[in-house]
C-alpha positions in Angstrom: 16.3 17.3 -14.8 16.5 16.6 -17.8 18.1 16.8 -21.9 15.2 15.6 -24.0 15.3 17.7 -27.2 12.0 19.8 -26.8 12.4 21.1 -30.6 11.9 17.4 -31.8 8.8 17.6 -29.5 7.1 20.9 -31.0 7.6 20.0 -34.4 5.5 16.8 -33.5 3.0 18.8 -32.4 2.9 20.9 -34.8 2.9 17.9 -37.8 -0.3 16.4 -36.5 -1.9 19.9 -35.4 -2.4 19.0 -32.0 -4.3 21.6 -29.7 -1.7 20.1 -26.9 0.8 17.6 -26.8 2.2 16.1 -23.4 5.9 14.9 -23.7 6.1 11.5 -21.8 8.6 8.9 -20.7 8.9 5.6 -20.0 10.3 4.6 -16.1 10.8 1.4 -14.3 8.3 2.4 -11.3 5.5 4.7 -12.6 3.5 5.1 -8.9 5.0 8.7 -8.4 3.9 9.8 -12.0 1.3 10.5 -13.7 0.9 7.6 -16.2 -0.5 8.3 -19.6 -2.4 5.7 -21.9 -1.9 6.1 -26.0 -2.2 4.8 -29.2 -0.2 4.0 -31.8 -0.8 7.4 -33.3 0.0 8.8 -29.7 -3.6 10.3 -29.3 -3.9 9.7 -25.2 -6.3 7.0 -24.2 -6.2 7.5 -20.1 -5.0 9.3 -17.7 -4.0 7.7 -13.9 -2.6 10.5 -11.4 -0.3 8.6 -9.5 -1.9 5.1 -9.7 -1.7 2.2 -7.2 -0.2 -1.1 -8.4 -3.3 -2.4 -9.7 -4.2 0.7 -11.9 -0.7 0.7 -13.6 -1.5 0.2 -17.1 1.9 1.1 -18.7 5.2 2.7 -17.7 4.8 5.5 -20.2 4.8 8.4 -17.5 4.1 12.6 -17.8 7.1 14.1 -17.5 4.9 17.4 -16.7 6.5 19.2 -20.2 3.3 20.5 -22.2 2.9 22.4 -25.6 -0.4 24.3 -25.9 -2.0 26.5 -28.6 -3.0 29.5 -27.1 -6.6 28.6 -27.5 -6.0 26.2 -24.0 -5.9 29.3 -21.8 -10.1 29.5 -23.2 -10.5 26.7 -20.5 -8.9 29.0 -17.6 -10.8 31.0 -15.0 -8.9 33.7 -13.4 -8.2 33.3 -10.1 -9.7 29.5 -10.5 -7.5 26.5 -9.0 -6.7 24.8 -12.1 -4.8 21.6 -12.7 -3.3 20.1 -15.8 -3.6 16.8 -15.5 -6.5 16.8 -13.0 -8.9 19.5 -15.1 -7.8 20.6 -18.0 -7.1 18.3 -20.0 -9.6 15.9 -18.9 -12.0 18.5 -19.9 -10.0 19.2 -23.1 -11.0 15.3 -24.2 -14.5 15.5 -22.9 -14.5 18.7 -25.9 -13.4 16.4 -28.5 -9.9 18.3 -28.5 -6.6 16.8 -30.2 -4.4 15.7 -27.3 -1.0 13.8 -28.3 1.4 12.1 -26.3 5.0 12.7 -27.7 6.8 9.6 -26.0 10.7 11.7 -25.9 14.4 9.7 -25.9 16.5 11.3 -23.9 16.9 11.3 -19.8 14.5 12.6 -17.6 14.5 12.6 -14.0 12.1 14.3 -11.2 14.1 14.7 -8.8 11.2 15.6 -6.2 12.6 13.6 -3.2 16.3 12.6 -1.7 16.4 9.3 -3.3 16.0 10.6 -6.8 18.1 13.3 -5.7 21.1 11.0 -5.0 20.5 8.6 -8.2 20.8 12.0 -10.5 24.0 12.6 -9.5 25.0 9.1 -9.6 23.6 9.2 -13.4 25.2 12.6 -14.2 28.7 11.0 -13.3 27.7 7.7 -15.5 27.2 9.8 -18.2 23.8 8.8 -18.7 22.6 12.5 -19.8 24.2 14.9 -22.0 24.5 17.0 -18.6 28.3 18.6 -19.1 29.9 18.0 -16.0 31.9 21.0 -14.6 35.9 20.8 -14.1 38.5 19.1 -15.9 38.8 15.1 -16.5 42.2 14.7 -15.0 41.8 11.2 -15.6 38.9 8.9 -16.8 35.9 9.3 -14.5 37.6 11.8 -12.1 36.3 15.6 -12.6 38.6 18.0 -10.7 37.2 22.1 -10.5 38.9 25.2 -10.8 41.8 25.7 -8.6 41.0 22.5 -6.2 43.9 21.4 -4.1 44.5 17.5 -4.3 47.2 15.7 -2.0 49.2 13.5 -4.1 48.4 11.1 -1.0 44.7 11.1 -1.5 42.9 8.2 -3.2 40.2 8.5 -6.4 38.5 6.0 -7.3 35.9 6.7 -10.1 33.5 8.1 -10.8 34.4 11.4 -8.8 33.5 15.4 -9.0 35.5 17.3 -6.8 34.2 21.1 -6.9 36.2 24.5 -7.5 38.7 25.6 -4.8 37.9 22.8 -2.9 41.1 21.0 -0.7 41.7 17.3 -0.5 44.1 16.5 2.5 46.9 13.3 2.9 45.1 10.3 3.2 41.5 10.8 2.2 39.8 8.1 0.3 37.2 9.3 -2.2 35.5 6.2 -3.6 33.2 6.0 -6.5 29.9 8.2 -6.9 31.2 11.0 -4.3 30.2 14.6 -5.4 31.7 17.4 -3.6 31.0 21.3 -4.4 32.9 24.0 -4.2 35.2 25.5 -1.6 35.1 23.0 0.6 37.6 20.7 2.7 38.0 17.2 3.3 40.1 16.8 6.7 43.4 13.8 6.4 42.1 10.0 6.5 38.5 10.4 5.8 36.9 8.2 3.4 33.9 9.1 1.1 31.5 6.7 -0.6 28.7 7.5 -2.8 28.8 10.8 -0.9 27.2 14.4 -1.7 28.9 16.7 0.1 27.4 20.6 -0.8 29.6 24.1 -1.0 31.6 25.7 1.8 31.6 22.1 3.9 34.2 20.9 6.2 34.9 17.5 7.0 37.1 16.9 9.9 39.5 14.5 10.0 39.3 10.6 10.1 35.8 11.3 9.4 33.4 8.6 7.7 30.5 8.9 5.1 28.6 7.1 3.4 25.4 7.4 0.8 24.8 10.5 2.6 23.6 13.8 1.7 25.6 16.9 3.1 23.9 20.8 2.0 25.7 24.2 2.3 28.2 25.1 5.1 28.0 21.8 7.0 30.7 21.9 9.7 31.9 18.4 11.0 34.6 18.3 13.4 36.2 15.2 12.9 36.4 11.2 13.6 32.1 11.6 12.3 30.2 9.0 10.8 27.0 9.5 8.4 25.6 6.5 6.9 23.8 5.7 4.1 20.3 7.6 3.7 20.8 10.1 6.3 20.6 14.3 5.3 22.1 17.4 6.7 20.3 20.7 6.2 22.6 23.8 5.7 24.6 25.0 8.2 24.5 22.0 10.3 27.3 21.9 13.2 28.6 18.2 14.5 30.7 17.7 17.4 33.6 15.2 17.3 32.8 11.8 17.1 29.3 12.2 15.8 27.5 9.3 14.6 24.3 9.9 12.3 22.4 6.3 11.7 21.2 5.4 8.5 17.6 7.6 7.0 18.2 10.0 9.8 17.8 14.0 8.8 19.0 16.7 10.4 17.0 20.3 9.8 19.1 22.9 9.1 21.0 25.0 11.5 21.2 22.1 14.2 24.2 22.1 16.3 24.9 18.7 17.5 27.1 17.8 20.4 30.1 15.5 20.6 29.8 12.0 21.0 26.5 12.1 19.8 24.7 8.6 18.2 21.5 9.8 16.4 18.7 7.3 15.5 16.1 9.8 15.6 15.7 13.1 12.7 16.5 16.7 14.7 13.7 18.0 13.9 11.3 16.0 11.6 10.6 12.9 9.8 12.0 9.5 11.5 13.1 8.2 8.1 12.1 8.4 4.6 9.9 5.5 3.6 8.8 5.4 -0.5 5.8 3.8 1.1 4.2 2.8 4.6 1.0 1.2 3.8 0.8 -2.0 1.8 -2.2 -4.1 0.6 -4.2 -3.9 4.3 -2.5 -1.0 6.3 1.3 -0.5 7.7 3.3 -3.8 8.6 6.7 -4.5 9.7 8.8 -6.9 12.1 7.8 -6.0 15.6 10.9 -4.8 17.3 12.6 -4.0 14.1 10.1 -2.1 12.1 7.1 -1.6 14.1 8.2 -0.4 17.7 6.3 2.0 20.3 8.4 4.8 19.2 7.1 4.0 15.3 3.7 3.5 16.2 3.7 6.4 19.0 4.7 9.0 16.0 2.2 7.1 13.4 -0.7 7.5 15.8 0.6 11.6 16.4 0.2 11.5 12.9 -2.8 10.4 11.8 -4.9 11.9 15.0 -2.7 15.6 14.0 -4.8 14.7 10.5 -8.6 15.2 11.8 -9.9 18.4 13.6 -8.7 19.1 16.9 -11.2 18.0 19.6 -11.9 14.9 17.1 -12.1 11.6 18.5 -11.1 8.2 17.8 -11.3 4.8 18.3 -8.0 2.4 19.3 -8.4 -1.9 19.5 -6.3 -4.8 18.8 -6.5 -8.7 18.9 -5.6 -10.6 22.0 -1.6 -11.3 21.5 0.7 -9.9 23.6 2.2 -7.7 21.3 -0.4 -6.2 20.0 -1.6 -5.0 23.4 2.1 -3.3 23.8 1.7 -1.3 20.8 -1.8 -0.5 21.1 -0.7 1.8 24.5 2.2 3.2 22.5 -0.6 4.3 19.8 -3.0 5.6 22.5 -0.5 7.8 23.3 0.5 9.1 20.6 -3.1 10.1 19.4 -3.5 11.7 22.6 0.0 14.0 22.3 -1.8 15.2 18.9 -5.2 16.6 21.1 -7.2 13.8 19.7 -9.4 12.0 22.0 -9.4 8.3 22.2 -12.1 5.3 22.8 -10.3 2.5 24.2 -11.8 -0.4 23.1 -9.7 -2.9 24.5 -9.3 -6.6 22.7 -11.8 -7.2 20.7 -12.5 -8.6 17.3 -12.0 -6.4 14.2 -15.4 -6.7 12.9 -16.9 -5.5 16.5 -14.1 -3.2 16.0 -15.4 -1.5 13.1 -19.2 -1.7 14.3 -18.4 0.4 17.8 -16.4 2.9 15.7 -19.7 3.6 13.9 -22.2 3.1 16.6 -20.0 5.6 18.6 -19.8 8.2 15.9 -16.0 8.5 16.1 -14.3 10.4 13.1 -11.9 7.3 12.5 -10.2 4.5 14.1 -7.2 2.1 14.7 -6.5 -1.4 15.0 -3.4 -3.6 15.5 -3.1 -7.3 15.1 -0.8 -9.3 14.2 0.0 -10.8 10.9 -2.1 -14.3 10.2 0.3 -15.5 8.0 3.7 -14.1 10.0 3.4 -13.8 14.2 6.7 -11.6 13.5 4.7 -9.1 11.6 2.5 -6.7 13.1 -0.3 -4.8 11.5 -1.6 -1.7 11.7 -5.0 -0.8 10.1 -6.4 3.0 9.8 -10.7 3.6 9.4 -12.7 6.4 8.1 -15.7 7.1 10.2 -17.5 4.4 8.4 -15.5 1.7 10.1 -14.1 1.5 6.2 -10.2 1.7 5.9 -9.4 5.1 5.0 -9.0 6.1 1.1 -5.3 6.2 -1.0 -5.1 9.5 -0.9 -5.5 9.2 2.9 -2.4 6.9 3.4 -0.1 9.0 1.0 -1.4 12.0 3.1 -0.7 10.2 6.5 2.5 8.8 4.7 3.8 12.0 3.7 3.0 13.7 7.2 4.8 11.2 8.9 7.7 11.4 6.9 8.4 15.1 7.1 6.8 14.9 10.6 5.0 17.9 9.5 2.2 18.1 11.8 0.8 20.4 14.5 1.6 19.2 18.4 -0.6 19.8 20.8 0.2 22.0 23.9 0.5 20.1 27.1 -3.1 21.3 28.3 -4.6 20.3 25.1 -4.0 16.6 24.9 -6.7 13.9 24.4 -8.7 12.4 26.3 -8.6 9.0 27.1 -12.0 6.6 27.5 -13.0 3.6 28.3 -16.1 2.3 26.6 -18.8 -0.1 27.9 -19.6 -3.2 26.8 -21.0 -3.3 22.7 -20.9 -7.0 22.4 -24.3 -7.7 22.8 -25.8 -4.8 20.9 -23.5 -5.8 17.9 -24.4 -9.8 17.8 -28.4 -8.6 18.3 -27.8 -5.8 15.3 -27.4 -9.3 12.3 -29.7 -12.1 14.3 -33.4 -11.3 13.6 -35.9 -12.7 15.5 -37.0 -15.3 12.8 -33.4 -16.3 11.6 -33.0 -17.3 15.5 -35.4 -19.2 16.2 -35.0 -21.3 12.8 -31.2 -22.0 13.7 -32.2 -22.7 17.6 -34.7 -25.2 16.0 -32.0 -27.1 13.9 -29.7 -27.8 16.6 -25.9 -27.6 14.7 -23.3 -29.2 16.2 -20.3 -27.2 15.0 -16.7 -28.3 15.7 -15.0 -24.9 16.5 -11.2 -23.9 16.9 -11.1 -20.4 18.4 -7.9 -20.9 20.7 -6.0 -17.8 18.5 -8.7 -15.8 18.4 -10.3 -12.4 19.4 -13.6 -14.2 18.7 -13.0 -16.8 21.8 -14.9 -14.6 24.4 -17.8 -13.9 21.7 -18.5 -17.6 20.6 -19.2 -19.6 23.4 -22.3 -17.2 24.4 -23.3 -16.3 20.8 -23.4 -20.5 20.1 -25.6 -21.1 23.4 -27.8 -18.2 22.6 -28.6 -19.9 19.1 -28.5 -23.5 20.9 -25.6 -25.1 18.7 -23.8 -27.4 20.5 -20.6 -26.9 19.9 -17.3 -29.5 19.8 -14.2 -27.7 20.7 -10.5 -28.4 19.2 -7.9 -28.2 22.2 -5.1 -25.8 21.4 -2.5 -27.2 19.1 1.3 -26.4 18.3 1.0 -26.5 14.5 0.4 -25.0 11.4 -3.0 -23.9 9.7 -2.9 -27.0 7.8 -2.8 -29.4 11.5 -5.3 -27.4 12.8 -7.7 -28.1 9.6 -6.4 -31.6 9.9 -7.1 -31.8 13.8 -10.9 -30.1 13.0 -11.9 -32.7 10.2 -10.9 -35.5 12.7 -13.0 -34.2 15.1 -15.7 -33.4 12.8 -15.9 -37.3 11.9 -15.7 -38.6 15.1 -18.6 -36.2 16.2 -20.5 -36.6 13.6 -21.2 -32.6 13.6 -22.5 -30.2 11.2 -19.7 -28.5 10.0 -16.5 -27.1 11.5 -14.9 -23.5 12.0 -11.6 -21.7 11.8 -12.0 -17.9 12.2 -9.1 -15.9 11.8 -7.4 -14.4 14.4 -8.5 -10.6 13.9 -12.2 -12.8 13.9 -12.5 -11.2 10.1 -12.5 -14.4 8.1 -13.8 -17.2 8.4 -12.7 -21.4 7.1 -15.8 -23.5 6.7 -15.1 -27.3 7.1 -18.8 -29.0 5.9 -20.2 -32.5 7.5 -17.8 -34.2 5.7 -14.3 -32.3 6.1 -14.0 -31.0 2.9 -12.9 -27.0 2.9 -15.4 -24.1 1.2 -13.3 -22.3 -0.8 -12.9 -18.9 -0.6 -14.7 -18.3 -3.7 -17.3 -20.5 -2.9 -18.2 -19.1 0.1 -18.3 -15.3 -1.6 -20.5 -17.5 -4.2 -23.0 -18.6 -1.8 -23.1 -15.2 0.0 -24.2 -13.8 -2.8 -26.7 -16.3 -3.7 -27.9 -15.8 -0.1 -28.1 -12.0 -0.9 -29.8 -12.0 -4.0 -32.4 -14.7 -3.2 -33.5 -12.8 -0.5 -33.5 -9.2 -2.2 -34.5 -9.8 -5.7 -33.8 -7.2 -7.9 -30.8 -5.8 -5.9 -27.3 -4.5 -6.9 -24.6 -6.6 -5.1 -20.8 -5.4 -5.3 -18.4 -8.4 -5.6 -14.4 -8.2 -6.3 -12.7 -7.8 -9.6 -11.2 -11.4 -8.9 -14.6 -13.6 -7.8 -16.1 -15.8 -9.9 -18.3 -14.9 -13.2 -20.5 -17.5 -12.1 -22.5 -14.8 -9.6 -23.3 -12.9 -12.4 -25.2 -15.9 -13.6 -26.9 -15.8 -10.3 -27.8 -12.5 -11.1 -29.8 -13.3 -13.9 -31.7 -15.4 -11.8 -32.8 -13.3 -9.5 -33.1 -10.2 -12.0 -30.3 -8.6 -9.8 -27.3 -7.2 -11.0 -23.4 -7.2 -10.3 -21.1 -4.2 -9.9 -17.2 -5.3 -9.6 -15.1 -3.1 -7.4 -11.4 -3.0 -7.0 -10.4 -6.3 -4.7 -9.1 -4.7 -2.0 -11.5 -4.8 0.8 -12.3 -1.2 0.8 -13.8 -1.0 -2.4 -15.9 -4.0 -1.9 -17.2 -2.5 2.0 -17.5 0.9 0.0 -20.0 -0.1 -2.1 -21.5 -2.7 0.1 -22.5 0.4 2.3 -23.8 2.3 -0.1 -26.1 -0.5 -1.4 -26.7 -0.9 2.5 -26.9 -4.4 1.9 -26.6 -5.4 5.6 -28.1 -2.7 7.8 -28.0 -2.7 11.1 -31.5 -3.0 13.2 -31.0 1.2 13.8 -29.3 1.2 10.0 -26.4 2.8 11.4 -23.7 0.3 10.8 -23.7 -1.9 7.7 -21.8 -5.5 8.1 -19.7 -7.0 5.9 -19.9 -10.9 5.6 -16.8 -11.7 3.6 -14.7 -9.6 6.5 -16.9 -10.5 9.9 -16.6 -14.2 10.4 -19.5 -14.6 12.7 -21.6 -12.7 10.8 -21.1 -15.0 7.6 -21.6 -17.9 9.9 -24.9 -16.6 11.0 -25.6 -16.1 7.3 -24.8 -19.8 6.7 -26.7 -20.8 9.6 -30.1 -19.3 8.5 -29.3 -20.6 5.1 -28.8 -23.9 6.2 -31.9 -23.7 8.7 -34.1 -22.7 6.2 -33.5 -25.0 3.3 -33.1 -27.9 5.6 -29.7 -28.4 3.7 -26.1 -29.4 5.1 -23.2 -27.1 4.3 -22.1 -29.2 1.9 -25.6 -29.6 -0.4 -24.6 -25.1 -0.3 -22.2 -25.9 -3.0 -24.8 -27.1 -4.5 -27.1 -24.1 -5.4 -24.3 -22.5 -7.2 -22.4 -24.1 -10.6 -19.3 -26.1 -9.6 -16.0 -23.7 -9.6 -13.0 -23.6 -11.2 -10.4 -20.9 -10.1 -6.7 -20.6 -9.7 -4.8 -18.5 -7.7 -1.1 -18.0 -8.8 1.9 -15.3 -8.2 4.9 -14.7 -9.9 8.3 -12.6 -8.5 8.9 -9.5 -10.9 11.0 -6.6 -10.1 9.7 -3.2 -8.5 11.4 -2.0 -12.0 9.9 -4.4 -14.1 5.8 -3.9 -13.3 5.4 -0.9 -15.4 6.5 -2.2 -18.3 5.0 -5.7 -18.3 1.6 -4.4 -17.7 2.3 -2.0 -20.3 3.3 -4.5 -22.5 0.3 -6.8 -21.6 -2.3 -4.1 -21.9 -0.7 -3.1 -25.6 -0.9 -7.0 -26.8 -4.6 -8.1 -25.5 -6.2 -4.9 -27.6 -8.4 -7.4 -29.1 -9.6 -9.0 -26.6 -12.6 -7.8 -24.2 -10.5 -6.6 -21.3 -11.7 -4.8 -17.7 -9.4 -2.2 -16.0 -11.2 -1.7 -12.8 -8.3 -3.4 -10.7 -5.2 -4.8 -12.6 -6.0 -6.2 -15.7 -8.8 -8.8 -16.3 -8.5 -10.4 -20.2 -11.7 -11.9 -21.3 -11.3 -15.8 -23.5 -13.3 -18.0 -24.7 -12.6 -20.6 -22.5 -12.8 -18.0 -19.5 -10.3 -15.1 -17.8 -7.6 -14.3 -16.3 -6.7 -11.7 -14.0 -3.2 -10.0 -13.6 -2.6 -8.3 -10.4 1.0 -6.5 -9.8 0.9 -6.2 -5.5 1.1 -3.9 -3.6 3.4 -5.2 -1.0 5.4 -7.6 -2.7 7.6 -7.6 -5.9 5.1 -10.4 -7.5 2.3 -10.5 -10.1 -0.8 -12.3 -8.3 -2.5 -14.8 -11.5 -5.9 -15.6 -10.8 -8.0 -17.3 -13.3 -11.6 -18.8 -14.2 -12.7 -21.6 -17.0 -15.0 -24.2 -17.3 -12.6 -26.8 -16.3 -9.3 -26.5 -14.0 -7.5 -27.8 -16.4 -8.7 -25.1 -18.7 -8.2 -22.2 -15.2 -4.5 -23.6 -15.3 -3.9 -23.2 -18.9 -5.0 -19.4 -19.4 -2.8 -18.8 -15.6 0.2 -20.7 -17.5 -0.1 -18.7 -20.3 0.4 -15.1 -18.5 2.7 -16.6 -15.5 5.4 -17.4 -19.3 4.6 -14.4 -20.8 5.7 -12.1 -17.8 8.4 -14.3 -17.6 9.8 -14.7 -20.7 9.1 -10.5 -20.7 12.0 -10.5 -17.9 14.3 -12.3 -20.0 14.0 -9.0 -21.8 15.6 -6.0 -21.6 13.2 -2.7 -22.4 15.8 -2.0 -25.0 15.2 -5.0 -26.9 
């Protein structure tokens, strides 16, 4: 929907002779839209198709309006699938042809799904468009059609549309953003609020909506209430004293009976969600968000995705809560004819190694949140234990939603089974017979606090297999930060090697050295990769977008060389398997040492072993670090323009796009990340000095907040 003035448009295009010209827009959240990249002379730069956070490079959007010359079609095959954006004019560029981006005043609106939907009508009766609105303005705000029949006892509050012929009975309420069409009827002492209410509806009396959606010859009876979100397909029928909860949708031609409460769609999609997955999966509040009827339909889902007779593999860590929802998942992969592994609790990293080792065409995991026991996660894998691609989740996303996926018959369900041990296979796939017998030889004493974690059946036997002694910290009711506390004590007192924290999920890993001081995150991907490319020369080693520059100096050393990948883990594990950096004895399976905690420590280990060097002399082999990790809070609205704004005024500077937007000084760079999850901007930084890693983070945290203090108008 929308009232840019195309004629302005084409005469653009045809003042600068422009083979096409895309009109775009600017919006406050550009993930749905294909964003568009140009220069001052509006010659187009880049195209994203529906980016993810960290890609978003402006808020200037394709509003899908193109003028071509004729001499396009030349790039058309008949009969060929053929995209726009995706092929031809990608392919138009390659050719050296003149695209333009015409960025148009004026609304524009796609009104592609229910919320967008709603907010159009809500602008239309702000008068945000140039969209006449039918009827007559009987007062200000209040539209009335053609013959409609308004009680003189009936309440308006504006801004209001009521249709043609429509009836208004004593005692309605009609509060402010309420649409109703025509020829419909609104029963005595029902209230309406930010309502959309189709043609040829009836609403019985002492009725109740609100922020709902009503289409075509809906029938209500009376004393109903619809809440916000919820839909009613055309010619839906409600009994009396109806309730429809809030996101709920109702397919068309449903007859519901009286008394009714629905919390569940008749027939499809649960609720509409703009997105499930976040940075590492699907989370939510157990109970709240993330129940067994959520993850029952998410698992029917995602196992309706693969071919039928596929199979799959299910796990979670050892809290109760977890092992609730995992059955509730088994099930509903099974109810999609998809058969299942069971692999019980075990840790994520084993996780992903038995998915590969049993050739299943994907997996699941649940655990819950490290940093929130209210939160559960919920993890999806491709067949390479790897989490399963973007286009994957908004596939899965959008399935869910709509619940548009096959159900199996009753005899075509999954099978369910069990597997056998894979515990020992796994720990004898990263321990050669060499690094063994050096780490048996040196005799660590490792304080170790495991009392969370899915690792706590796996450590004891893998430490006496590679004779560490090992010093273990009694359960304690505190935070991370006791815990570290209660492990450096111990460590002292002991006088032990170093000290461990996995994680929960037994995916990362806290190394406490001989003298209690924490390895950084970023030192410990530093020393993995000095481990890596000391002992393969020569070899390409993926590292994220936000680790340390200094690895590339490491690089050098060894003649190797650096490829950044995006910084979620699934780039990095991407790449890390196509290097096959850390094959498996068979070379099936290929770990991952920043996201297996006891394969890193085994890493460590044989480093240590070898060198004859303490954990701490590690830091050592790689140049002292200085990086900062900040976040600032920043509207959904907001991140389009700001990184818009920020990509437009560091031009000059050397700047990488692979994941957010990395700005090269001289004193070092600094990384800005919009998240995926969370209405923030994640700052991380690098100098030659903290002092200097804080300045250049101080400098962007202002900028994007003095660019809030802004209005786009401005």
């Amino acid at each position: 929907m929308t009232d840019i003035d195309l004629s302005a448009a084409i005469a653009f295009h045809q003042q600068n002779q422009a083979m096409a010209t895309l009109v775009l827009t600017r919006v406050k959240n550009p993930l749905e839209y294909g964003v568009v990249i140009t220069k001052e002379d509006g010659k187009i730069e880049r195209f994203l198709e529906k980016p993810g956070w960290s890609e978003v490079f402006s808020d200037t959007v394709n509003t899908g309006i193109y003028i071509l010359e004729p001499e396009a079609l030349k790039y058309f095959k008949k009969g060929e699938v053929f995209d726009f954006s995706k092929d031809l004019f990608p392919k138009m560029v390659e050719n050296g042809e003149k695209i333009l981006g015409y960025i148009a005043e004026g609304y524009w609106s796609d009104i592609g799904n229910i919320e967008q939907y709603r907010q159009a009508h809500y602008d239309i009766l702000n008068q945000e468009t140039s969209i006449e609105i039918a009827g007559k303005e009987i007062e200000p705000g209040i539209w009335v059609g053609e013959n409609a029949d308004l009680d003189q006892r009936a309440k308006l509050t504006k801004p209001v549309l009521i249709g043609d012929f429509s009836r208004i009975k004593p005692g309605v309420e009609i509060s402010e953003y309420t649409v109703i069409g025509n020829y419909s009827t609104i029963e005595e002492n029902t209230s309406l609020k930010k309502a959309t209410v189709g043609n040829n509806c009836y609403i019985g009396p002492g009725s109740e909506l609100r922020g709902c959606i009503l289409a075509d010859h809906n029938y209500c009876h009376g004393k109903n209430n619809i809440f916000e979100g919820a839909v009613l397909g055309e010619k839906v029928s409600l009994g009396t004293k109806v309730t429809i909860k809030t996101g709920i949708k109702v397919w068309p031609e449903k007859k519901i009976d009286s008394g009714s409460l629905l919390s569940e769609s008749l027939i499809w999609a649960k609720k509409s969600a703009c997105s499930l997955f976040g940075n590492n999966g699907i989370s939510g509040i157990v109970g709240y968000e993330i129940t067994p009827e959520f993850t029952a339909k998410i698992g029917t889902a995602f196992g309706a995705q693969l071919q039928r007779g596929s199979t799959i593999t299910i796990s979670c860590d050892n809290f109760k809560q977890a092992k609730v929802l995992k059955r509730a998942m088994v099930a509903g992969v099974l109810a999609s004819g998809t058969n299942v592994y069971d692999l019980g609790t075990i840790p994520l990293p084993l996780a992903r190694y038995a998915l590969v080792n049993l050739q299943a065409h994907g997996g699941v995991y649940l655990r819950v949140d490290s940093q929130n026991s209210q939160n559960m996660v919920i993890e999806f894998f491709n067949e390479q234990g790897i989490h399963i691609a973007k286009n994957k989740e908004r596939s899965l996303e959008n399935s869910f939603c709509t619940e548009d996926f096959p159900r199996a018959a009753a005899d075509s369900f999954g099978e369910l089974m069990f597997v056998p041990q894979m515990l020992q296979p796994y720990l004898q796939g990263f321990i050669s017979s060499e690094a063994k017998k050096l780490i048996q030889k040196a005799n660590f004493r490792i304080v170790a606090y495991y009392e969370n974690s899915s690792l706590s059946f796996l450590l004891p036997a893998f430490f006496e297999e590679l004779h560490c002694e090992v010093v273990p910290v009694s359960k304690i009711e505190g935070n991370q930060q006791q815990i570290l506390e209660e492990i450096k004590s111990t460590l002292q007192s002991h006088q032990a090697t170093l000290g461990i924290l996995p994680t929960h999920n037994g995916e990362k890993l806290m190394l406490l050295d001989e003298n209690g001081e924490m390895i950084t995150e970023d030192e410990l991907v530093a020393v993995l990769s000095y481990i890596v490319l000391k002992t393969s020369p020569k070899t390409t080693l993926p590292v994220p977008i936000n680790a340390s520059q200094i690895i590339e100096e490491l690089a050098s050393e060894f003649q190797g060389k650096i490829v950044r990948t995006k910084a979620h883990p699934r780039s990095v594990m991407e790449r890390t398997v196509q290097e096959k950096l850390f094959s498996d004895m068979d070379e099936k399976y290929q770990h991952h040492p920043q996201f297996d905690a006891a394969f890193c420590l085994v890493k460590i280990l044989e480093l240590m072993a070898k060198e004859k060097i303490s954990l701490s002399d590690t830091k050592k082999l790689i140049t002292e670090l200085h990086i900062t990790r900040q976040e600032i809070d920043c509207p959904w609205e907001e991140k389009g323009r700001i990184m818009r704004q920020l990509f437009e005024e560091n031009q000059s500077n050397d700047l990488d796009t692979t994941d957010g937007l990395k700005i090269f000084h001289e004193t070092g760079w600094a990384l800005v990340l919009p998240d995926a999850e969370e209405p923030v901007f994640k700052i991380y930084s690098e100098a030659g000095s903290l002092e200097e890693a804080d300045a250049l983070a101080k400098l962007y945290l202002e900028r994007i907040n003095s660019m809030q203090q802004i209005s786009p108008e401005a």
